[in-house]
C-alpha positions as CSV (number, residue, x, y, z in Angstrom):
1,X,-27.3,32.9,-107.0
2,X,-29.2,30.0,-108.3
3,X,-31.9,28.0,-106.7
4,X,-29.4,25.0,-106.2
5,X,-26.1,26.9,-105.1
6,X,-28.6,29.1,-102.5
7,X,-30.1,25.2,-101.1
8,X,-26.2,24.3,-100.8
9,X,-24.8,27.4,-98.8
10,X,-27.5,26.7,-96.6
11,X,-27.5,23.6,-95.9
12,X,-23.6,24.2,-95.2
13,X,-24.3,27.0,-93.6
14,X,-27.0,25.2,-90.9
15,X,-24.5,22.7,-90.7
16,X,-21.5,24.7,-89.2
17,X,-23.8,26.7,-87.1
18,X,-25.0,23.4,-85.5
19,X,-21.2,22.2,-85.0
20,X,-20.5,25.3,-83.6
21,X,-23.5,24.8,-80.9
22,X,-22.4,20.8,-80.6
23,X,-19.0,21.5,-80.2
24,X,-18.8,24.6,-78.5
25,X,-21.0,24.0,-75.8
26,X,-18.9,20.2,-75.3
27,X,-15.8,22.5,-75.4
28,X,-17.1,24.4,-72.2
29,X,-17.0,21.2,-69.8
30,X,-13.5,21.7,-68.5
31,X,-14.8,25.3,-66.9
32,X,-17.0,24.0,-64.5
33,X,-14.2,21.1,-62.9
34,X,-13.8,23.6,-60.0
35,X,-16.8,24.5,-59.3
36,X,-18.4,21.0,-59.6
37,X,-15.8,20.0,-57.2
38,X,-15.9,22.8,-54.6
39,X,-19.6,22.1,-54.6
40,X,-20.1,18.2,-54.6
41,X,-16.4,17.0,-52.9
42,X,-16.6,14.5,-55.9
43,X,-12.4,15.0,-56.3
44,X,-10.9,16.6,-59.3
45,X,-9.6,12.9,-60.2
46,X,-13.3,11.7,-60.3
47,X,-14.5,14.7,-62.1
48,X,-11.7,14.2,-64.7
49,X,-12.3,10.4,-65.1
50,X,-16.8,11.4,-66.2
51,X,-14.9,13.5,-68.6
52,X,-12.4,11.2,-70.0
53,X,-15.2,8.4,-70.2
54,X,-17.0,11.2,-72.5
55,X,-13.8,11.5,-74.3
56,X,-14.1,7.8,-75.7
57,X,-17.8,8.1,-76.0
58,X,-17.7,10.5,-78.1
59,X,-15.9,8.9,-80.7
60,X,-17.4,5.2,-80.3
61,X,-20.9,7.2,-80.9
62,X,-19.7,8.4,-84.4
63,X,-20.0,5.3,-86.4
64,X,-23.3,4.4,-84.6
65,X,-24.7,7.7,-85.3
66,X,-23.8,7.8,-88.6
67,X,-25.2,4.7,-89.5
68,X,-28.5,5.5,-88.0
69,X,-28.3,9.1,-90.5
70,X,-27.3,7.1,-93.6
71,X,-30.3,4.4,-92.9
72,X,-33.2,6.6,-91.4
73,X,-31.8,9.8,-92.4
74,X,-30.1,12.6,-90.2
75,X,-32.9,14.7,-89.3
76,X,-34.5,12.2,-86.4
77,X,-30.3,11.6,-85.2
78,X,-29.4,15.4,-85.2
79,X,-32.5,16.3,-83.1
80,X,-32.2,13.5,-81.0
81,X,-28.4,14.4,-80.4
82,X,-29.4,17.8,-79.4
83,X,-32.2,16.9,-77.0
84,X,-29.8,14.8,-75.3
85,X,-26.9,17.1,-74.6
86,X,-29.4,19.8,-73.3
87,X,-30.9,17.3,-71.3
88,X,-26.9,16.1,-69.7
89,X,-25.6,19.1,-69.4
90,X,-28.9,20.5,-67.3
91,X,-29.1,17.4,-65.4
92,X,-25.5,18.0,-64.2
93,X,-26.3,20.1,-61.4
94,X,-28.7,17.7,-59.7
95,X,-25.6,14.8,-59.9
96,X,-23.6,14.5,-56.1
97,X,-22.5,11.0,-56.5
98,X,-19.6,9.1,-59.4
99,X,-21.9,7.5,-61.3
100,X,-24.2,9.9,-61.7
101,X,-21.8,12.3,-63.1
102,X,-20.5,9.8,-65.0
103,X,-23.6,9.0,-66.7
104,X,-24.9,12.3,-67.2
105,X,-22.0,14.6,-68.0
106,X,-20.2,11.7,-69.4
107,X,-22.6,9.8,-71.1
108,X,-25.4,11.9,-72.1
109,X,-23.6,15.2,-72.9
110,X,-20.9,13.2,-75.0
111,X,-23.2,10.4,-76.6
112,X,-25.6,14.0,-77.7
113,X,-22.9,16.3,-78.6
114,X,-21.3,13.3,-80.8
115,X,-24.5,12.6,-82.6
116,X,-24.8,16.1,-83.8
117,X,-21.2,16.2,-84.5
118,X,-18.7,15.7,-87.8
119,X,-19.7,12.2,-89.2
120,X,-23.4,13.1,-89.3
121,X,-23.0,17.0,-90.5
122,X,-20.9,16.1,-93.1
123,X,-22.5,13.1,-94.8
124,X,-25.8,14.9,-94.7
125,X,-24.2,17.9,-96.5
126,X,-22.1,15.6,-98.7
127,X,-25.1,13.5,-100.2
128,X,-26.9,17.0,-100.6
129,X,-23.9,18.7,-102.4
130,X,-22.3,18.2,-106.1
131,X,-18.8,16.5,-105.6
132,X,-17.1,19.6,-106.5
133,X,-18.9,21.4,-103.5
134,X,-18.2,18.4,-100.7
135,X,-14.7,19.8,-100.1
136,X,-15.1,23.2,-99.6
137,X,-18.4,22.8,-97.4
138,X,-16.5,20.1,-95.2
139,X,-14.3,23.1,-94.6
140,X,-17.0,25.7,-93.4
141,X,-18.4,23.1,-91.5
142,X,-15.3,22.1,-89.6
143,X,-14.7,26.0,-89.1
144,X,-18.1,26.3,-87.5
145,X,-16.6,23.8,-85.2
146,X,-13.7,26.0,-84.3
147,X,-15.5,29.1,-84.2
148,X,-17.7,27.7,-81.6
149,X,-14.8,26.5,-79.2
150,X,-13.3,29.8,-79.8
151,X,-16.9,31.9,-78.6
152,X,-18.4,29.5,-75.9
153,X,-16.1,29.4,-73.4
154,X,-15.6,33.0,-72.5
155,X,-19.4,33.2,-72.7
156,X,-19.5,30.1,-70.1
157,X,-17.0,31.7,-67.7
158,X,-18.6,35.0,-68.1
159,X,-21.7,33.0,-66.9
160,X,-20.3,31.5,-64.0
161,X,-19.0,34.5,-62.5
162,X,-22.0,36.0,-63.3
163,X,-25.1,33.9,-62.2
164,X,-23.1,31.3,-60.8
165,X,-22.1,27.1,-62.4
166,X,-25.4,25.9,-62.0
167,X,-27.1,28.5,-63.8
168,X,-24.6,29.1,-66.5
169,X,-24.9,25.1,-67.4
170,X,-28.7,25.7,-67.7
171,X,-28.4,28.6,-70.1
172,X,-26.2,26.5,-72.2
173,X,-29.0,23.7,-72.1
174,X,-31.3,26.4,-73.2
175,X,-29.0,27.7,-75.9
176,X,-28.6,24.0,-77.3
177,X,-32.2,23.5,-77.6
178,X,-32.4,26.9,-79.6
179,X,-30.3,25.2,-82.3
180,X,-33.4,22.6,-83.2
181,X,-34.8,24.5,-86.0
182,X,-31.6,24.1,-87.7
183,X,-32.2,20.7,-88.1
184,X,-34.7,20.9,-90.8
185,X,-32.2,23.1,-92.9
186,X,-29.4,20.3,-92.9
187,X,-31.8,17.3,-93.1
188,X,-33.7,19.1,-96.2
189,X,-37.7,18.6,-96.6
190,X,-39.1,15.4,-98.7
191,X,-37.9,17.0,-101.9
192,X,-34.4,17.2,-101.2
193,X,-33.8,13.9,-99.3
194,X,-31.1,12.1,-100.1
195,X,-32.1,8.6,-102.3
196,X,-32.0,5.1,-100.9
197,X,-30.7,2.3,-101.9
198,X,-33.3,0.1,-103.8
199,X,-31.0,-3.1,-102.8
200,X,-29.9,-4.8,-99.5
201,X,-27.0,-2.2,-99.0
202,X,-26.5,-1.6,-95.6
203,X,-24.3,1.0,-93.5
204,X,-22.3,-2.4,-91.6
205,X,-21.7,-4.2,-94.6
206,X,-20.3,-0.9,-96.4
207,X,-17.8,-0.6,-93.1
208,X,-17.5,-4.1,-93.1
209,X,-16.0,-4.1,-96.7
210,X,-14.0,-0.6,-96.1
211,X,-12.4,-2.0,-93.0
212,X,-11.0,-4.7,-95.2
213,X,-9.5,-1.7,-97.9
214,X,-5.7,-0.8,-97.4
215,X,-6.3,2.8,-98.3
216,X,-8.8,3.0,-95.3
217,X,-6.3,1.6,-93.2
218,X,-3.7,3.8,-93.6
219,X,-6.7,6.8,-93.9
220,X,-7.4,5.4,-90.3
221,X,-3.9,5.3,-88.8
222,X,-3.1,8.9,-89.6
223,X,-5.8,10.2,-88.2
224,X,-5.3,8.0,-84.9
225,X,-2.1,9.8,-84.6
226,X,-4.0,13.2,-85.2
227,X,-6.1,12.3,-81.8
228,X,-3.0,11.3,-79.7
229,X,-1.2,14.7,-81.1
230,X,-4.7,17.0,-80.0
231,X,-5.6,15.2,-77.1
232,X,-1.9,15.4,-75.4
233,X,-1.7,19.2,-76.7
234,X,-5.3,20.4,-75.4
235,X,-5.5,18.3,-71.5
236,X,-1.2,18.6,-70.8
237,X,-0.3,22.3,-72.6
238,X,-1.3,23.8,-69.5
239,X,1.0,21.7,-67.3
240,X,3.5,22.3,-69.7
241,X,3.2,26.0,-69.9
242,X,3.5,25.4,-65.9
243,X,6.6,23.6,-66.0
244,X,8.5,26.3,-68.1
245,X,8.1,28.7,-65.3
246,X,4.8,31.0,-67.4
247,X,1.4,32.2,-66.2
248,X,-1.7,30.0,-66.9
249,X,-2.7,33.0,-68.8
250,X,0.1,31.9,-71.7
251,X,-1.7,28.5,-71.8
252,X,-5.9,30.4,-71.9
253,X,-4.1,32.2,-74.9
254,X,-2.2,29.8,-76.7
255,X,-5.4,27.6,-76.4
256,X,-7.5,30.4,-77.8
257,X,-5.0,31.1,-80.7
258,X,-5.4,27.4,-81.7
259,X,-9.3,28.1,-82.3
260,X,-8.8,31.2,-84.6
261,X,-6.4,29.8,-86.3
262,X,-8.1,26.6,-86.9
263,X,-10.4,27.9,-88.6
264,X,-8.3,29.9,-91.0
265,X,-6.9,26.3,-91.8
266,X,-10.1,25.0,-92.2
267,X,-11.3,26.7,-94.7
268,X,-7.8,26.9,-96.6
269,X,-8.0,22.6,-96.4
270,X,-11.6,22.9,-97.6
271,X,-10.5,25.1,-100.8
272,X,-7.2,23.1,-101.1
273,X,-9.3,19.5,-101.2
274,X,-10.5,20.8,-104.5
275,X,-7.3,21.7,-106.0
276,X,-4.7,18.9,-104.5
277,X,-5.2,15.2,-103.9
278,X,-6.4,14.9,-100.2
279,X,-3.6,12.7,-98.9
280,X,-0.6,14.8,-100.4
281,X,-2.7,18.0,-98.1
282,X,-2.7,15.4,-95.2
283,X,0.9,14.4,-95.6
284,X,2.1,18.1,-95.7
285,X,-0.2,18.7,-92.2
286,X,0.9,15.7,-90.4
287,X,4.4,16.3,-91.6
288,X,4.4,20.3,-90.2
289,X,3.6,19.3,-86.8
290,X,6.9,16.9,-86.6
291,X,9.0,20.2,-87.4
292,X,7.1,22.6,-85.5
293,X,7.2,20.4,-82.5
294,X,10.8,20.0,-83.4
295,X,10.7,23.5,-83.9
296,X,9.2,24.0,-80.3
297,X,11.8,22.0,-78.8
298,X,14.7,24.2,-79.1
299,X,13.3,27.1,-79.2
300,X,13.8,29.3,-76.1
301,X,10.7,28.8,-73.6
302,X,9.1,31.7,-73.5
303,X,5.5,33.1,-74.1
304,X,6.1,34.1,-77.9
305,X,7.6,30.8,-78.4
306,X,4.1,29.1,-77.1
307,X,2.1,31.6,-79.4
308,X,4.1,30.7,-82.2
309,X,3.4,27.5,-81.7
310,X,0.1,27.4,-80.9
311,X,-0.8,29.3,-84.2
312,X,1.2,27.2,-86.3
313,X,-0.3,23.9,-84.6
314,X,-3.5,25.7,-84.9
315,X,-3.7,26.0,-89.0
316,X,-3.7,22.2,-89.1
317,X,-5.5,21.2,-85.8
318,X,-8.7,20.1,-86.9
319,X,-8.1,21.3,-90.6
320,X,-7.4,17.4,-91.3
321,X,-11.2,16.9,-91.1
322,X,-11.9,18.0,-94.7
323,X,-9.6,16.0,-96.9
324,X,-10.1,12.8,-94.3
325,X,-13.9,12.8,-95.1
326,X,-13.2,13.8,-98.7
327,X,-11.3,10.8,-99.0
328,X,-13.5,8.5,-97.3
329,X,-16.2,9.9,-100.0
330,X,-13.8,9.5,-103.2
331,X,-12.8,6.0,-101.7
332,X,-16.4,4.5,-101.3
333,X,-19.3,7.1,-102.6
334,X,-21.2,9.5,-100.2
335,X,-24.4,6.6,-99.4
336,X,-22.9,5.7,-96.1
337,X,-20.3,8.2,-95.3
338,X,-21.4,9.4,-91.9
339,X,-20.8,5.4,-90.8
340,X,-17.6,5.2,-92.6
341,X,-16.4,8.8,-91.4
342,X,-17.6,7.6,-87.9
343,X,-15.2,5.1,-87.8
344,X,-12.5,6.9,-88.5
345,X,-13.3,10.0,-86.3
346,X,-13.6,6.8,-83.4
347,X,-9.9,5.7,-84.1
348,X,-8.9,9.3,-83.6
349,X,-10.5,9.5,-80.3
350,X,-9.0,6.2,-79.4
351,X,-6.0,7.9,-80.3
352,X,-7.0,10.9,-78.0
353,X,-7.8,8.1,-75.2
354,X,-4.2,7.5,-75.6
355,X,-2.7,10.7,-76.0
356,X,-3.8,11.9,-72.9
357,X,-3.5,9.3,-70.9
358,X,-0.1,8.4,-71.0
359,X,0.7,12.6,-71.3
360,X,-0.7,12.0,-67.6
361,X,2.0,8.7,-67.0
362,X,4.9,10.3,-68.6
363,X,4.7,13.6,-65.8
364,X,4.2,11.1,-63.3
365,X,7.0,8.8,-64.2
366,X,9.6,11.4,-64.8
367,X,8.2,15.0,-64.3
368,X,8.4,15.6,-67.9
369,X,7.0,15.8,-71.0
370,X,9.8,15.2,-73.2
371,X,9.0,11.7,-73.8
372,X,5.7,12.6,-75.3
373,X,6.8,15.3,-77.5
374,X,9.4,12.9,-79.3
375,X,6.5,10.1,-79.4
376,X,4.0,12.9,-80.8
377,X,7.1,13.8,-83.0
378,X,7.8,10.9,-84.6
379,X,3.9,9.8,-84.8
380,X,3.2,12.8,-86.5
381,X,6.1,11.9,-89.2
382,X,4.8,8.5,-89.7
383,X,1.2,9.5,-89.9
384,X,2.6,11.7,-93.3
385,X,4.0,8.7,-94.7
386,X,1.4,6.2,-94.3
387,X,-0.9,9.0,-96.4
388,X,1.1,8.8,-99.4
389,X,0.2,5.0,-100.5
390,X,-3.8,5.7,-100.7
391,X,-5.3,5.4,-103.8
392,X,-6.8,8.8,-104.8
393,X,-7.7,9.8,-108.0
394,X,-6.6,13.5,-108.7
395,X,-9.3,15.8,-108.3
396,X,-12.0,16.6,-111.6
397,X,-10.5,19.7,-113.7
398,X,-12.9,22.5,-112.5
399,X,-15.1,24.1,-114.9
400,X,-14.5,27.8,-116.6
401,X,-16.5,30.4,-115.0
402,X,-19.4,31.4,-117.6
């Protein structure tokens, strides 16, 4: 392996194992509702609200942190992220009122976990990588993501029952602080930082001018309706898997099948960016989850049906990551991509706002989801079409192996 190909595969490589930390441990949050509540009396409704506040926060952090990477550089914003969800999540014990919780498992955990999270890891790989590498190291990355979802939680519940919530949401401060040498791997020394601008570019004028792009628009809409589609799925599947008459367990493992699967699709949309225009590979994603919800909907109710379902959903669950930022990159250049990537990842998590939300109004209102899966339906179908008009130049003929 040559000097350059062995900097890139480790720079991707620090990268997903940093998502996995980010993610993973932010993953974990939902385990400790009970006990937070058995111990403080906050309510499960006030509990739920810290977490949907993070929910937004997380996204609305993305542009913000990845304009701070593209103008100071990542290094300072990634350890900074870090230090900041250690610092929430070990903080969280010590919080027995609303607004503290709200602040600190809300605010901190989120605003932390969302700094070291996709817009930042991927523009600082991207402006380290050739084009022809961006794709498929979007992919690993967005894996690492999965993978960590998929291995912290049973490690968080095996620590509750174990050395009880307090102490299990200390080890996973501890274990996020251990992921700070990684940070110098991603960011690169002197030699391989990325160049600056010599003019007056700037990361708000770039999003300023991409906001005004048609291509961008629709690039944002699609993936609005890929938050409202995994935001209803990941906060009301249990209630659903209730509803048709099945053991939570169904729900833990259709949820865990999601993860694995996810990352299968991950890497698959990573190698396919290189191959196939990014918004025909989006088209054919958004488009699967209209028939496989349609799909879902007829299909007899039983735990199979859910596992079927969850694996299919899970091959394009976050597997729309790599060939949304690849886009984003072929559309405006990799200088500012963590603040034009940010963006977009914030309209998905408006879209997640939304999707769970009103997943919450529709059981309310009529004791049903049925509502929300034609809405998801016909969202998903719409967010294929409005992919097809971007402008995208096919991808560069790759070269033949020596």
């Amino acid at each position: 392996m040559t000097a350059p190909a062995r900097a890139a595969f480790l720079v991707t490589l620090a990268a997903a194992a940093l998502l996995m930390v980010t993610m993973g441990v932010r993953q974990t949050f939902g385990l400790f509702v009970s006990p937070l509540n058995s111990s403080t009396g906050l309510g499960i409704a006030t509990i739920s609200f810290a977490l949907a506040i993070g929910q937004f926060a997380w996204g609305a952090v993305q542009p913000v942190a990845g304009a701070l990477a593209d103008r100071h550089g990542p290094a300072p914003v990634l350890a900074a992220g870090i230090v900041l969800l250690a610092a929430g999540t070990a903080l969280t014990p010590f919080m027995d009122s609303a607004l503290g919780l709200v602040l600190v498992l809300g605010l901190m955990t989120s605003i932390g976990s969302g700094a070291g999270s996709f817009s930042v890891l991927i523009g600082a790989a991207a402006q380290r990588l050739p084009p022809e590498a961006r794709g498929k190291a979007s992919g690993v990355i967005n894996a690492g993501g999965s993978f960590g979802q998929f291995v912290f939680a049973p490690i968080a519940q095996a620590l509750i029952q174990a050395m009880g919530w307090m102490a299990a949401l200390w080890t996973l401060a501890v274990a996020t602080l251990a992921a700070l040498p990684l940070v110098r791997t991603v960011a690169g020394g002197n030699a391989a930082a990325p160049a600056r601008a010599a003019d007056n570019a700037s990361p708000w004028r770039a999003l300023g001018e991409a906001l005004g792009d048609r291509s961008y628009q629709l690039l944002n809409l699609g993936f609005f309706t890929c938050g409202f589609h995994i935001a209803f799925l990941v906060t009301h599947l249990p209630q659903e898997v209730n509803l048709c008459g099945l053991p939570p367990t169904v729900a833990s493992w259709s949820l865990a099948i999601i993860g694995l699967a996810n990352i299968v699709g991950s890497l698959a949309a990573g190698f396919a960016t290189a191959k196939y225009r990014s918004k025909y590979i989006l088209a054919w994603m958004y488009g699967s989850r209209a028939v496989l919800i349609a799909a879902y909907l007829v299909a007899p109710k039983t735990a199979l049906t859910f596992y079927l379902f969850a694996a299919g959903l899970g091959l394009t669950w976050l597997a729309t990551v790599p060939p949304t930022a690849g886009i984003v990159g072929k559309l405006f250049g990799v200088r500012f991509l963590g603040t034009l990537f940010g963006m977009t990842l914030l309209s998905h998590q408006v879209g997640g706002f939304l999707g769970a939300w009103l997943g919450g109004l529709a059981i309310e209102a009529s004791g049903s989801y049925a509502r929300m899966w034609y809405a998801d339906m016909a969202l998903a179908a719409a967010a294929a079409l409005v992919n097809l008009p971007i402008r995208e130049a096919p991808p560069a003929p790759q070269p033949a192996a020596a």
